[in-house]
PAFIRO-719303 format. One record per residue (C-alpha): residue number from 1; residue in three letters; x, y, z. Coordinates in pm, 1 decimal. Example, Ala and Ser with C-alpha at 12.3 -4.5 7.8 and 13.67 -1.06 7.14 Angstrom:
! PAFIRO-719303
{num=1; residu=ALA; px=1230.0; py=-450.0; pz=780.0}
{num=2; residu=SER; px=1367.0; py=-106.0; pz=714.0}
This chain:
! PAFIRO-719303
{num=1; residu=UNK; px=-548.8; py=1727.7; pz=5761.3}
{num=2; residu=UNK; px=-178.1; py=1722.3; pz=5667.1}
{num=3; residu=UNK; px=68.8; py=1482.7; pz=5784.0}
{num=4; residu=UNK; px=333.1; py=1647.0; pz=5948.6}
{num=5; residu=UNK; px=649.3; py=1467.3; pz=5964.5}
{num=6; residu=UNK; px=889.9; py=1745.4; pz=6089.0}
{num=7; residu=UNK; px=824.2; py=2053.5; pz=6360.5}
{num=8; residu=UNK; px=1082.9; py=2324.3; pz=6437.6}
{num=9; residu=UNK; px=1032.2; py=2526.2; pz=6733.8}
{num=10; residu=UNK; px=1217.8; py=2875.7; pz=6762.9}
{num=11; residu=UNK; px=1559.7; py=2740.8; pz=6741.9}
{num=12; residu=UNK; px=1856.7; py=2907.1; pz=6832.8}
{num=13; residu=UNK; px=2225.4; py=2809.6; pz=6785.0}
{num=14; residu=UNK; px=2481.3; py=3080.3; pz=6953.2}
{num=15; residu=UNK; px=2895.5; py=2975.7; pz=6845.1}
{num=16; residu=UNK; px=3097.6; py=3064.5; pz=7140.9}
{num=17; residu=UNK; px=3161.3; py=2985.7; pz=7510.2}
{num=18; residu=UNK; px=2858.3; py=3189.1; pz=7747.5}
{num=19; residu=UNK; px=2566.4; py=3143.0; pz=7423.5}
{num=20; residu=UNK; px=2324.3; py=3096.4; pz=7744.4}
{num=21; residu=UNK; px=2398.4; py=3466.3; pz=7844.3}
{num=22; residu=UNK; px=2422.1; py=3570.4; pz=7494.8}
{num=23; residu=UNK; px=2096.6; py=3471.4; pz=7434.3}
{num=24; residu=UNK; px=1927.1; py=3585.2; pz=7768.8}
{num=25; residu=UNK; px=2038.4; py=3930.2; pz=7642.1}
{num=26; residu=UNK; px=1931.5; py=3919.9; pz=7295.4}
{num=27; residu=UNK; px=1581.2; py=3796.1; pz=7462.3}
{num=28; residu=UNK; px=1605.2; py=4063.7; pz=7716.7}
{num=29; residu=UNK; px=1762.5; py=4361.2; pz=7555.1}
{num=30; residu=UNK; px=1718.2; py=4302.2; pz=7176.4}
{num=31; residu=UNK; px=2117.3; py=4268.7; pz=7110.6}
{num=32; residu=UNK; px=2178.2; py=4211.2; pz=6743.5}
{num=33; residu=UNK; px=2387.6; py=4001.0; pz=6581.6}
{num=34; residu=UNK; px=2735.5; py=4267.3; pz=6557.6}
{num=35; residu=UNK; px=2610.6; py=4359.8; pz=6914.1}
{num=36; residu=UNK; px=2620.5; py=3993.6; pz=7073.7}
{num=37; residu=UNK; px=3023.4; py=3967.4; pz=6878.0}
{num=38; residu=UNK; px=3119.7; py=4244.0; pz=7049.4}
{num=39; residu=UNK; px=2995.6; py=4178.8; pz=7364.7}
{num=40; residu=UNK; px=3018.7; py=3781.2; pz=7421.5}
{num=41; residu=UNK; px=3242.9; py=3736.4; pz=7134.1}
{num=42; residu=UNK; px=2947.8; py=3505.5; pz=7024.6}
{num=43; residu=UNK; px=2812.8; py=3398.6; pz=6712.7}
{num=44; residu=UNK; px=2456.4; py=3419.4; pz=6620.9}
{num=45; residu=UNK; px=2430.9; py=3061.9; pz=6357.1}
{num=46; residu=UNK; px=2039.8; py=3023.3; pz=6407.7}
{num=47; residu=UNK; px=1804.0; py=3268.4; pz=6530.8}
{num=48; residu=UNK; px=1465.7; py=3213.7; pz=6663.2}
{num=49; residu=UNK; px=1384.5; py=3018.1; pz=6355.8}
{num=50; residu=UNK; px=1001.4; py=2782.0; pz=6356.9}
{num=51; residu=UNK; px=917.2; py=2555.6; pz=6043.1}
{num=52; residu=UNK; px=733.1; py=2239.2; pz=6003.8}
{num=53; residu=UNK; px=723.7; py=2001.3; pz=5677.9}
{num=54; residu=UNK; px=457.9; py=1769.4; pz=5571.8}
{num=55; residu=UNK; px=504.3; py=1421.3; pz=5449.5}
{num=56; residu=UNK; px=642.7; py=1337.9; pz=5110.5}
{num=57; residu=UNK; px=772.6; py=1738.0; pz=5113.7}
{num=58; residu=UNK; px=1046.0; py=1863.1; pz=4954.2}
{num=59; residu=UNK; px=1121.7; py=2141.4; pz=5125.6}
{num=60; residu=UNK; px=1394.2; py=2378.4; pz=4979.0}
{num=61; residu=UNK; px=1620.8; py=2639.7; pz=5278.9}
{num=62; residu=UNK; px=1818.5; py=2867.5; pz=5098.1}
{num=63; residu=UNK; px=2059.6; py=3190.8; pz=5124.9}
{num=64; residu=UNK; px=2407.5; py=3302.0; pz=5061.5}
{num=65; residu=UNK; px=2702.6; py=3211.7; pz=5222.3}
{num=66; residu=UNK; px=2676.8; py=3274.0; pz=5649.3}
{num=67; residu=UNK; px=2288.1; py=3308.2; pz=5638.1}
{num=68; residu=UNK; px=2249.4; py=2993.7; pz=5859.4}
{num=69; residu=UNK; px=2121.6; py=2761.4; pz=5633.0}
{num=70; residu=UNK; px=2402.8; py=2449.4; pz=5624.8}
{num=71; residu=UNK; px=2382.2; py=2570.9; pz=6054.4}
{num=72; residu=UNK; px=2013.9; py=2498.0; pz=6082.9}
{num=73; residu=UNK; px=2004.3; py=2157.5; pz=5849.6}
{num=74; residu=UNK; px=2280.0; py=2033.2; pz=6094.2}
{num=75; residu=UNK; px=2039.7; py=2033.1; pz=6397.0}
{num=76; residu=UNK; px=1748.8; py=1782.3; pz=6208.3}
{num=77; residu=UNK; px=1989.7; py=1505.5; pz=6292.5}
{num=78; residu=UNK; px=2182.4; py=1681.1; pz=6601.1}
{num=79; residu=UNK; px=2523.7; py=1705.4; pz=6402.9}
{num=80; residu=UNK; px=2505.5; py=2022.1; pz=6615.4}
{num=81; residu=UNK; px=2332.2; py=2060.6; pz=6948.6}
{num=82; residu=UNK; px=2079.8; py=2376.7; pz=6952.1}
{num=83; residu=UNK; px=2093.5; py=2636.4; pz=7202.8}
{num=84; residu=UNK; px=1739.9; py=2604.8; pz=7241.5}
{num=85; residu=UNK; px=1428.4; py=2546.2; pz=7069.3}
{num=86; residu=UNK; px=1268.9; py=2197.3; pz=7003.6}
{num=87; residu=UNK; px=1311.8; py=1944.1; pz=6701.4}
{num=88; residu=UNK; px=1048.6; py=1668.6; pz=6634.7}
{num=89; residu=UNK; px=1069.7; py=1440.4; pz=6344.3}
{num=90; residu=UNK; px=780.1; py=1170.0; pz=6295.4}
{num=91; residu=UNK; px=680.7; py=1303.8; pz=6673.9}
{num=92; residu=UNK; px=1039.9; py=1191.3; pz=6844.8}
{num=93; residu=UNK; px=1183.9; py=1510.5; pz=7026.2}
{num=94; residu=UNK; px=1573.2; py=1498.6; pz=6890.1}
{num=95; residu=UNK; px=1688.0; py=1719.2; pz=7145.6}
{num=96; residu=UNK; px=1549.1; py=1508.9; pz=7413.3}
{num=97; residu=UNK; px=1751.7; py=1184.5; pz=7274.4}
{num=98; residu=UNK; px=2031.4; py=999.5; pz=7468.0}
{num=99; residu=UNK; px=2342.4; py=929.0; pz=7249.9}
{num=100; residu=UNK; px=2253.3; py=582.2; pz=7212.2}
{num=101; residu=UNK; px=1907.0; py=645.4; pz=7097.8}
{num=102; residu=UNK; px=2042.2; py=933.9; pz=6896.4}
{num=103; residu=UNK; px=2278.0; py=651.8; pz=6692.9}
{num=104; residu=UNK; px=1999.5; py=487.3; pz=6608.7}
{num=105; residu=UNK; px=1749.3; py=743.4; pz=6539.6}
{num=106; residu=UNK; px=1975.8; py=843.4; pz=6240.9}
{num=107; residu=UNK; px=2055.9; py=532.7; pz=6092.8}
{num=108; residu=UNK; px=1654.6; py=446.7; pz=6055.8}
{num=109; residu=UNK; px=1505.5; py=801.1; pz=6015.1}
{num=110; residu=UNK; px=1731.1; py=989.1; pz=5876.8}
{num=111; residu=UNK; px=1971.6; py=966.8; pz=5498.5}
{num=112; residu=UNK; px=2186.6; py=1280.6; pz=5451.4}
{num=113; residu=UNK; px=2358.2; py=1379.6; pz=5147.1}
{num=114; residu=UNK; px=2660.1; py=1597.6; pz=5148.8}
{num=115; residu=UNK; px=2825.4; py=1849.8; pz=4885.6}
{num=116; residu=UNK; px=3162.8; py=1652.7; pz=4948.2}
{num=117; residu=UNK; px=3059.4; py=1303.6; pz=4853.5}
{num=118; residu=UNK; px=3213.5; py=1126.4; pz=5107.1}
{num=119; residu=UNK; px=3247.2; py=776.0; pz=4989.5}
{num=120; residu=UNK; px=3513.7; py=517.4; pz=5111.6}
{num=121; residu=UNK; px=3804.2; py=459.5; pz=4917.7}
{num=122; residu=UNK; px=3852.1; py=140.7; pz=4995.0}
{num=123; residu=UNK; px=3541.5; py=-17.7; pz=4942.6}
{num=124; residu=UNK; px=3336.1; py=-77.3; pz=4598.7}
{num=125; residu=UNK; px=3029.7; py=123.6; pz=4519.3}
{num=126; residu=UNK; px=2787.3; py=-153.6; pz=4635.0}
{num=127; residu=UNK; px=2971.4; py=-165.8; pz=4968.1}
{num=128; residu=UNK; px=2943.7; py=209.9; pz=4995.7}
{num=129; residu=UNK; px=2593.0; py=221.0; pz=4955.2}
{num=130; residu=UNK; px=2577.3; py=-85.1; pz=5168.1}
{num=131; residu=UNK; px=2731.8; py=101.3; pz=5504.8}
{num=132; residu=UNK; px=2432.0; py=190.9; pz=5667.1}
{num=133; residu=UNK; px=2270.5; py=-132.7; pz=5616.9}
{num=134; residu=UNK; px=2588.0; py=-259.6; pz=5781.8}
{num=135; residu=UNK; px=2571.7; py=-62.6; pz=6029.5}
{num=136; residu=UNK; px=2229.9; py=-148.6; pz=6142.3}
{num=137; residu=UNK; px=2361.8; py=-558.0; pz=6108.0}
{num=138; residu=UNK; px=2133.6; py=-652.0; pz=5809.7}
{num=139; residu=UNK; px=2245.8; py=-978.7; pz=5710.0}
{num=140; residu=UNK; px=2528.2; py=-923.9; pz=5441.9}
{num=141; residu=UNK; px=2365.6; py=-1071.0; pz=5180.4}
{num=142; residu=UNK; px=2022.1; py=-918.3; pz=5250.3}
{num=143; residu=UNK; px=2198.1; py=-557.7; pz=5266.6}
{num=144; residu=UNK; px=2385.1; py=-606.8; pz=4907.7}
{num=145; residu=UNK; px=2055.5; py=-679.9; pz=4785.4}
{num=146; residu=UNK; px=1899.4; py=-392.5; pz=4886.9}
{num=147; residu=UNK; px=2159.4; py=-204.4; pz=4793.3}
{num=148; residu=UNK; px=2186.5; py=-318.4; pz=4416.9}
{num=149; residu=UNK; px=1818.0; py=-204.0; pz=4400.1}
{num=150; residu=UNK; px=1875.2; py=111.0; pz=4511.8}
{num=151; residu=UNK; px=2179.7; py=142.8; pz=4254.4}
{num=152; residu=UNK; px=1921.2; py=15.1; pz=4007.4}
{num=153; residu=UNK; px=1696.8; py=314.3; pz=4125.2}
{num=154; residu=UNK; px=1977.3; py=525.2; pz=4050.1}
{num=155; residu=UNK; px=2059.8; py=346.8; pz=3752.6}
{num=156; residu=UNK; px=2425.4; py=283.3; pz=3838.8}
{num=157; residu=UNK; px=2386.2; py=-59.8; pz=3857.2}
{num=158; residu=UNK; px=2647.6; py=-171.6; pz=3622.4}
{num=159; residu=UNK; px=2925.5; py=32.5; pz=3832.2}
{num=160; residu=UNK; px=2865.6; py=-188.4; pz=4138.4}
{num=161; residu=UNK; px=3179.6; py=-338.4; pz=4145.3}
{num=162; residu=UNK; px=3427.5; py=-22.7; pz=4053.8}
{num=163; residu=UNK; px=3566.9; py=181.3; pz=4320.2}
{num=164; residu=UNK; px=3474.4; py=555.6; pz=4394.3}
{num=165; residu=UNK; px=3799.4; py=687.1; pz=4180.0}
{num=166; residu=UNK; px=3679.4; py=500.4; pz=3890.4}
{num=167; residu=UNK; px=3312.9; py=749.3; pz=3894.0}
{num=168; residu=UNK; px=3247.5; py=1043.7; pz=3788.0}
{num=169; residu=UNK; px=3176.5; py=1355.8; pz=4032.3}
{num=170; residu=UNK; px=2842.9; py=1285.8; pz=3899.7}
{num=171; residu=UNK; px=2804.9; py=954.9; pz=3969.6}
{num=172; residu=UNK; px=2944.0; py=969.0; pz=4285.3}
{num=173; residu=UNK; px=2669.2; py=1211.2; pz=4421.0}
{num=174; residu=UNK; px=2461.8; py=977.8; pz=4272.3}
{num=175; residu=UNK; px=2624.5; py=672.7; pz=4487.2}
{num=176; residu=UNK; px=2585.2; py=939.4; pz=4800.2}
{num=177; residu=UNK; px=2247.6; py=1030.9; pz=4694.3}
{num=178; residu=UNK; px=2191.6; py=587.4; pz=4691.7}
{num=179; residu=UNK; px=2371.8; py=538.9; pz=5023.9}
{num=180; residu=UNK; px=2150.3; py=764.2; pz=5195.0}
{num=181; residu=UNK; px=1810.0; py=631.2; pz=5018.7}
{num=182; residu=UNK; px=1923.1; py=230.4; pz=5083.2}
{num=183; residu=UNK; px=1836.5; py=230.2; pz=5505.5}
{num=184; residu=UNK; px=1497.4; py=354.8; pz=5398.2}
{num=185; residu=UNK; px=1487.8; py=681.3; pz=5580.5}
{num=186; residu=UNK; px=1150.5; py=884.3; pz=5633.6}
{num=187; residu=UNK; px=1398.0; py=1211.7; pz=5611.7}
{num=188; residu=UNK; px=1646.9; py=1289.0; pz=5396.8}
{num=189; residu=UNK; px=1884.9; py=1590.8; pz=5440.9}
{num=190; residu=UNK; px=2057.4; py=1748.1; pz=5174.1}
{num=191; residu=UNK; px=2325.1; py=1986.8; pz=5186.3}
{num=192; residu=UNK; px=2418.7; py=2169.8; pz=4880.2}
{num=193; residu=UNK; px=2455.2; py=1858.7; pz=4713.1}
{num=194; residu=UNK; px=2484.1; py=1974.7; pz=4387.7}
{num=195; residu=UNK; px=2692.4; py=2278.8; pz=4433.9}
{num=196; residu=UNK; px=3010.3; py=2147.2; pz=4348.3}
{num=197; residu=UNK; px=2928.4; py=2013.1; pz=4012.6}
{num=198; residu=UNK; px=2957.2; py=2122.4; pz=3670.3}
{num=199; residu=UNK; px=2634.1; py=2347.6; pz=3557.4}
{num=200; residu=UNK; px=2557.2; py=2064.3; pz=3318.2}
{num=201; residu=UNK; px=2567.2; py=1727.7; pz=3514.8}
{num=202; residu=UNK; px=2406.5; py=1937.1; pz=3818.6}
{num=203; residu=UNK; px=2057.7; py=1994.8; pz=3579.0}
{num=204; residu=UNK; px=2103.3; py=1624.3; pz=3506.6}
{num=205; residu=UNK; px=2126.0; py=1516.1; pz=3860.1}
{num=206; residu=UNK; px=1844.9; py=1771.3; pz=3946.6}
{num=207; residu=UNK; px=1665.5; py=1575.0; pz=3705.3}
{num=208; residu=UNK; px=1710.5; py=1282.0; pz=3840.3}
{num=209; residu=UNK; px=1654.9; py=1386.9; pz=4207.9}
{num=210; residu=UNK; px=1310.8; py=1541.8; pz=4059.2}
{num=211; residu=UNK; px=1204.7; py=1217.9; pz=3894.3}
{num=212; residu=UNK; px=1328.8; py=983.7; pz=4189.8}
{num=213; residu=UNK; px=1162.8; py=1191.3; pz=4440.8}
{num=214; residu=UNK; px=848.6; py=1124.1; pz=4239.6}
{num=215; residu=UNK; px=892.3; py=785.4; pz=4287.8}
{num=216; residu=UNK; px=990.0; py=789.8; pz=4667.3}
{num=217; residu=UNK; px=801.5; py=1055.6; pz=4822.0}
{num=218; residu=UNK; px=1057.1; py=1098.2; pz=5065.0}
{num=219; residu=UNK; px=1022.9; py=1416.9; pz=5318.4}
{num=220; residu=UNK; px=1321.4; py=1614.2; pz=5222.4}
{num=221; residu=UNK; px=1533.0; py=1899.9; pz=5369.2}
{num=222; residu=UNK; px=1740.8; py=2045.0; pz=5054.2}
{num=223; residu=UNK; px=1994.9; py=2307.6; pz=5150.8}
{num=224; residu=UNK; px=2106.9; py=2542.5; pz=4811.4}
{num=225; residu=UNK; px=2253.7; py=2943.6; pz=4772.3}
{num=226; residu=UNK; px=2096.2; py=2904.0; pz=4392.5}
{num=227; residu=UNK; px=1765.9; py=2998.7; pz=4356.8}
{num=228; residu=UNK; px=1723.5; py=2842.9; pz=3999.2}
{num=229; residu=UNK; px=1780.8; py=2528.2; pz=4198.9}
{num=230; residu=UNK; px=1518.7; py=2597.3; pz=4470.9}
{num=231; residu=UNK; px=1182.1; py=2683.7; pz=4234.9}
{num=232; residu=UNK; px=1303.3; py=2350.7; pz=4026.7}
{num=233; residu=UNK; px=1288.1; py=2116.0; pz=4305.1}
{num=234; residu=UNK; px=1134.4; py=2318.9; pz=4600.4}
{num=235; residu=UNK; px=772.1; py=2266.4; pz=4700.9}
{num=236; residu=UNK; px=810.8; py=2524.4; pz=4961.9}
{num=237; residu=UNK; px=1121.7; py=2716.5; pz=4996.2}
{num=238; residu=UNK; px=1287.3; py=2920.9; pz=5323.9}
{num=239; residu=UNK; px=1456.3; py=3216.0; pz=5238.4}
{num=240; residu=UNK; px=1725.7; py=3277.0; pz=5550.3}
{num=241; residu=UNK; px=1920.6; py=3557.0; pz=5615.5}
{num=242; residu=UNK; px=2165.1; py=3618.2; pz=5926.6}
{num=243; residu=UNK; px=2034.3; py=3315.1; pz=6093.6}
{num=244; residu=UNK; px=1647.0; py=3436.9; pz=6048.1}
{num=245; residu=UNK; px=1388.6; py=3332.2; pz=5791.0}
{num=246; residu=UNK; px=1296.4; py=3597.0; pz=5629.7}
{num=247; residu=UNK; px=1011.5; py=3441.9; pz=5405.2}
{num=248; residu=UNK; px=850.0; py=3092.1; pz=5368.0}
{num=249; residu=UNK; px=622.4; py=2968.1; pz=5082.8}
{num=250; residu=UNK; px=588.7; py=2834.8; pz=4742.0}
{num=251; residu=UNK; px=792.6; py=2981.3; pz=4485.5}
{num=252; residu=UNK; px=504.5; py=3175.5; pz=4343.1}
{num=253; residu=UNK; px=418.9; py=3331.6; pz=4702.8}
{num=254; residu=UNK; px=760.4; py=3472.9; pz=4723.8}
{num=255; residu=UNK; px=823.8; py=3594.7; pz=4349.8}
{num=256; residu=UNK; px=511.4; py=3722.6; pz=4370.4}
{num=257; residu=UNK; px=447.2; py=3871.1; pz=4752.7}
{num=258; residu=UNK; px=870.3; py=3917.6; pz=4848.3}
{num=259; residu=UNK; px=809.0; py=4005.5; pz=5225.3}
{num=260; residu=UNK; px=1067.6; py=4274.0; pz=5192.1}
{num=261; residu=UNK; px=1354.1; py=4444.8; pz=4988.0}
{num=262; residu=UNK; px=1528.1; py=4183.7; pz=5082.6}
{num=263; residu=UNK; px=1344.7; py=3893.9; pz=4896.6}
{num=264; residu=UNK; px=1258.4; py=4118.3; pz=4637.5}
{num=265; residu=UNK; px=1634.6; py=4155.1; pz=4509.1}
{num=266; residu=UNK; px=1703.9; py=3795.7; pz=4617.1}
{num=267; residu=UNK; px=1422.1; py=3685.6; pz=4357.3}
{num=268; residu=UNK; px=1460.2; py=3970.9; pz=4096.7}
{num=269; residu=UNK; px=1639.6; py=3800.8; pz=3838.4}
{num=270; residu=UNK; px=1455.0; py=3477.9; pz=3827.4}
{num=271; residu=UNK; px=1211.0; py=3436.8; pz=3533.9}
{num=272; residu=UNK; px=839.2; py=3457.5; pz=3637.9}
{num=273; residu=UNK; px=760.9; py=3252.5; pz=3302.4}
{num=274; residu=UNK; px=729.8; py=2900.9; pz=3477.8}
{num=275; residu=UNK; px=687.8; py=3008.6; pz=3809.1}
{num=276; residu=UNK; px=369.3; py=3211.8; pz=3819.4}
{num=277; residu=UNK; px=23.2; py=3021.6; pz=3715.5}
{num=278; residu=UNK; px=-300.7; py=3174.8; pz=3639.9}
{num=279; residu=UNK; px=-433.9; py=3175.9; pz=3998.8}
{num=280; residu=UNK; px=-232.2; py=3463.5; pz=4047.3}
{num=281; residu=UNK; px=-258.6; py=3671.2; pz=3774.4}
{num=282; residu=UNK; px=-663.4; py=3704.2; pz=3726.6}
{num=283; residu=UNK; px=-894.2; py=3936.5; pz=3845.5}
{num=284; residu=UNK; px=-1238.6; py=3867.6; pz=3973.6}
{num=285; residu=UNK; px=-1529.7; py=3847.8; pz=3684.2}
{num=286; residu=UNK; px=-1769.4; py=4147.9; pz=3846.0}
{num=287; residu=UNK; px=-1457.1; py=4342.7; pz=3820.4}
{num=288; residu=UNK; px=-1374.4; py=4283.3; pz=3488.1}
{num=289; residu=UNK; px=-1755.4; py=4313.1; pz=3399.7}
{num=290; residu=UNK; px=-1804.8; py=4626.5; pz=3571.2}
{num=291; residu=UNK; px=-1559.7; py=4813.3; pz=3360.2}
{num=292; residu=UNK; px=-1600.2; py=4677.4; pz=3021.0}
{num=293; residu=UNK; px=-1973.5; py=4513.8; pz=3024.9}
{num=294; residu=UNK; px=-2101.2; py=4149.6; pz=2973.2}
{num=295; residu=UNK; px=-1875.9; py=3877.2; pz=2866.2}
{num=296; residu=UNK; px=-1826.1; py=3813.7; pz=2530.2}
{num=297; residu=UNK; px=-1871.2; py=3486.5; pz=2393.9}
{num=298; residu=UNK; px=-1646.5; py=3153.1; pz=2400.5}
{num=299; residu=UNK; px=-1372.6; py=3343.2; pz=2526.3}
{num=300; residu=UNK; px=-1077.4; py=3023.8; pz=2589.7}
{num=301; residu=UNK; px=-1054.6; py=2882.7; pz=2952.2}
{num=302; residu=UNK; px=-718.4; py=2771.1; pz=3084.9}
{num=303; residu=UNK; px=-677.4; py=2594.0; pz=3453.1}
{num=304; residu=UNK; px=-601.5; py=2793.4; pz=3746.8}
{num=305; residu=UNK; px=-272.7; py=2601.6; pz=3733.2}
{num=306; residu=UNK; px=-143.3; py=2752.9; pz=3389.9}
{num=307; residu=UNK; px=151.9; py=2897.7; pz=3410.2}
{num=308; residu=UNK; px=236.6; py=3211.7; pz=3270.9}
{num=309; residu=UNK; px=455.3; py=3093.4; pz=2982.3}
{num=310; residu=UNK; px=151.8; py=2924.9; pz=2818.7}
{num=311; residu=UNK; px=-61.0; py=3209.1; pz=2872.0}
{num=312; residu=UNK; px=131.5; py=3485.6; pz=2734.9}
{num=313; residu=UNK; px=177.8; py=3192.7; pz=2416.9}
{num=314; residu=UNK; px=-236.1; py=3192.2; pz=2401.7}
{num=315; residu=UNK; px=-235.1; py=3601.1; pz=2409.3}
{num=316; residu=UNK; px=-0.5; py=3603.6; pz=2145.6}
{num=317; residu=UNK; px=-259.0; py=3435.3; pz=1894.1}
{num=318; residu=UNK; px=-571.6; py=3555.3; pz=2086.4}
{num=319; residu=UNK; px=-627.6; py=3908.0; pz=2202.9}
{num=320; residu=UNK; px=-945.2; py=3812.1; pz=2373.4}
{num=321; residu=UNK; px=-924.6; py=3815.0; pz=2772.4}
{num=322; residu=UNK; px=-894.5; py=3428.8; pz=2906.3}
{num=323; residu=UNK; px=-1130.2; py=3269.5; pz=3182.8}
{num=324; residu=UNK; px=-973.8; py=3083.6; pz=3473.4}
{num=325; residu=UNK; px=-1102.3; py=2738.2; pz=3554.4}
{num=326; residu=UNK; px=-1105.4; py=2555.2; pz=3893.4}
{num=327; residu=UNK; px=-1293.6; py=2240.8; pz=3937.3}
{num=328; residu=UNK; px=-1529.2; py=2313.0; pz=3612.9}
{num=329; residu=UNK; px=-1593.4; py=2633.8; pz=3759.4}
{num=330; residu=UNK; px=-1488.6; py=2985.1; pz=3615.7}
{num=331; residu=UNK; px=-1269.3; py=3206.5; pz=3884.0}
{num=332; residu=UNK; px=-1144.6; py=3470.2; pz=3719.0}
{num=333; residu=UNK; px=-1047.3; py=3646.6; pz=3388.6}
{num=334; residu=UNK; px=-675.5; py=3754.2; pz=3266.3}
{num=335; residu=UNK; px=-636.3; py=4048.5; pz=3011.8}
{num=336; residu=UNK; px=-354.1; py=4074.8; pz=2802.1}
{num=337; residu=UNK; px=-270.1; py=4387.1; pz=3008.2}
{num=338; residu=UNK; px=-265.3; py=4164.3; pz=3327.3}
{num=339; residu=UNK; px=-20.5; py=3932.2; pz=3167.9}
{num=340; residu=UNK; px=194.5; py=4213.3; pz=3071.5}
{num=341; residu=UNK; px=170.2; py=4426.7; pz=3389.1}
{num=342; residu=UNK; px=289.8; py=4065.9; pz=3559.8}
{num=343; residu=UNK; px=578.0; py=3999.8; pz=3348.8}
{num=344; residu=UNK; px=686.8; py=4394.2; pz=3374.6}
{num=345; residu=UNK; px=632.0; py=4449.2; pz=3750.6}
{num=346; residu=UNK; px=642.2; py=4119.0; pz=3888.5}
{num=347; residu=UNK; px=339.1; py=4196.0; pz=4088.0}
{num=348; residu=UNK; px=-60.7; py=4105.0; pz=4113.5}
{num=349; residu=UNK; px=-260.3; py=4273.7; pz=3896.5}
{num=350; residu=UNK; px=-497.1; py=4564.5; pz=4096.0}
C-alpha cells in the first residue's frame, strides 16, 4: 500500500470579484474559459484539477506560460486561497486551517523554493538558511548548527560567512534550495527554480537536486515549462493546460500514450532514447512465435528496465531478437523492427 502524503481534490481557483457565480455557471452551463471573461470578467487559474503524491515523490507539474501551474503550486501551502476543492498534506485539510495554525503548518511541513532567490541582504548565508529555524525559536546556537549541516549537504559550507552579493546565481539557489531543506519539511515546493539560470549551472544544480533528493527522500512538488527538466527529475509528471491537467504519469506513459494532440506536440521533440525501457517496447512470446516459429537459441536477455538507448546499442552488434526479463522470468521479445518502429513513430509496437 502506498504512503500518500499529499491529496488534491477538484480544485478550482477563479481571479476576479463574483468566482462563486462564475463557477456555479461553468458547473451548471459548461462556460469555458473566454466565456466566463466575458461574462464575469473572471479568470479561470485552476480548473477542476485532482492529484495525489506518495511519500519520498518527486512529482514534476508542468506547461507553458498561463497554463496554471505556478497558480495550482501556490494553493499546497495556501499562498492563494482555492475557490473550492480540498488540500490534504500528511492528512491535515489546509483549507480548513485557521491563520495561526496555517503559520505554523508551513514553517514545519512545508520548504518552498522560488525562481527569484529571495535571500536577505543583510544577513550572511548561514543566517539565511537559519530564518526558519528562527522563526520557529530554535535556540540560536542549535539552529546555526543545523544550518551549517545543511550548507554541508549542499556543499557550500565554506561560504557561510559571505553575504548573498558575494554568490553566484548558482549558489544562491543553492542557499534557497538549503533554507528550505534546514526546518526539515515533509514537502517541499518548487517553483521554476531553475528557470532563471544559465543552461549550464541549471544541469549542474539539476544534478545536485537529483543526487540530494536521493539522499532526502523528500515529497516534492517541482513546477517547470521545460520538459527536458521534467523526465530528468520527474517521477511522475502533470502536464496542465488552461488550468486543466491534461495528462498524468511517468515520463514513459506520456511519450509513449500522449492522451491527445495536445501532449503529443508538447512531447514531440524530446528524445525517446533514455526515456523508453524495454517494458514498453516488446511483444508477447506466442506472438512472436506464432509468426516466425520456435525460439532460437541463447538469444541475449536484457531487464524489463532497459532503456532504449542500450538496446538499439545491443541491435547494432546483434541482429538476433532480445528476450525481456522480469524477476528471472522471460516477458517478452523485441525485434530490431520493434526498436526501429519505436524510435520512428514514437509508439508501441502492434
Amino acid at each position: 500500500m502506498s504512503d500518500r502524503v499529499i491529496d488534491v481534490t477538484n480544485v478550482w481557483k477563479i481571479f476576479g470579484a463574483r468566482p462563486e457565480e462564475a463557477l456555479a455557471a461553468i458547473r451548471e452551463r459548461g462556460l469555458g474559459k473566454a466565456e466566463v471573461l466575458a461574462e464575469f470578467n473572471a479568470v479561470v487559474g485552476v480548473a477542476d484539477v485532482s492529484l495525489s503524491v506518495d511519500r519520498g515523490e518527486i512529482f514534476c507539474i508542468m506547461g507553458l506560460s498561463g497554463s496554471g501551474k505556478s497558480t495550482l503550486v501556490r494553493h499546497f501551502n495556501r499562498l492563494l486561497e482555492p475557490t473550492a476543492g480540498k488540500i490534504e498534506i500528511e492528512g491535515t485539510d489546509v483549507t480548513a486551517l485557521s491563520a495561526g495554525a496555517l503559520r505554523k503548518f508551513r514553517n514545519r511541513k512545508i520548504g518552498m523554493v522560488f525562481q527569484n532567490f529571495a535571500l536577505m541582504p543583510h544577513r550572511s548565508v548561514l543566517d539565511n538558511v537559519a530564518m526558519p529555524l528562527e522563526i520557529r525559536e530554535v535556540p540560536k546556537n542549535e539552529r546555526m548548527r543545523q544550518a551549517a549541516a545543511i550548507l554541508d549537504i549542499v556543499e557550500l559550507g565554506p561560504w557561510a560567512s559571505k553575504f548573498a552579493h558575494e554568490l553566484s546565481g548558482g549558489m544562491q539557489q543553492r542557499v534557497g534550495l538549503a533554507r528550505a531543506l534546514a526546518a526539515n519539511p515533509d514537502v517541499l515546493l518548487m517553483d521554476e527554480p531553475f528557470s532563471a539560470l544559465d543552461p549550464l549551472i541549471r544541469r549542474q544544480l539539476q544534478d545536485e537536486f537529483i543526487r540530494l533528493s536521493k539522499i532526502l527522500k523528500k515529497t516534492t512538488i517541482f513546477i517547470t515549462h521545460d520538459l527536458d527538466e521534467a523526465v530528468r527529475i520527474g517521477d511522475r509528471i502533470a502536464i496542465m493546460r488552461d488550468g486543466r491537467m491534461v495528462q498524468t504519469g511517468t515520463a514513459e506513459d506520456i511519450v509513449m500514450h500522449p492522451a491527445d494532440d495536445y501532449v503529443a506536440d508538447f512531447v514531440a521533440g524530446i528524445s525517446r532514447l533514455k526515456v523508453v525501457h524495454a517494458h514498453a517496447v516488446m511483444r508477447p512470446l506466442d506472438e512472436y512465435t506464432a509468426k516466425h516459429g520456435p525460439l532460437p537459441a541463447d538469444l541475449p536477455q536484457v531487464d524489463e528496465g532497459e532503456t532504449l538507448s542500450r538496446l538499439i546499442t545491443l541491435a547494432i552488434d546483434d541482429d538476433r531478437p532480445v528476450l525481456v526479463q522480469e524477476g528471472g522470468e522471460t516477458r517478452g521479445i523485441i525485434t530490431r523492427a520493434d526498436l526501429l518502429r519505436t524510435v520512428i513513430e514514437g509508439t508501441e509496437v502492434s
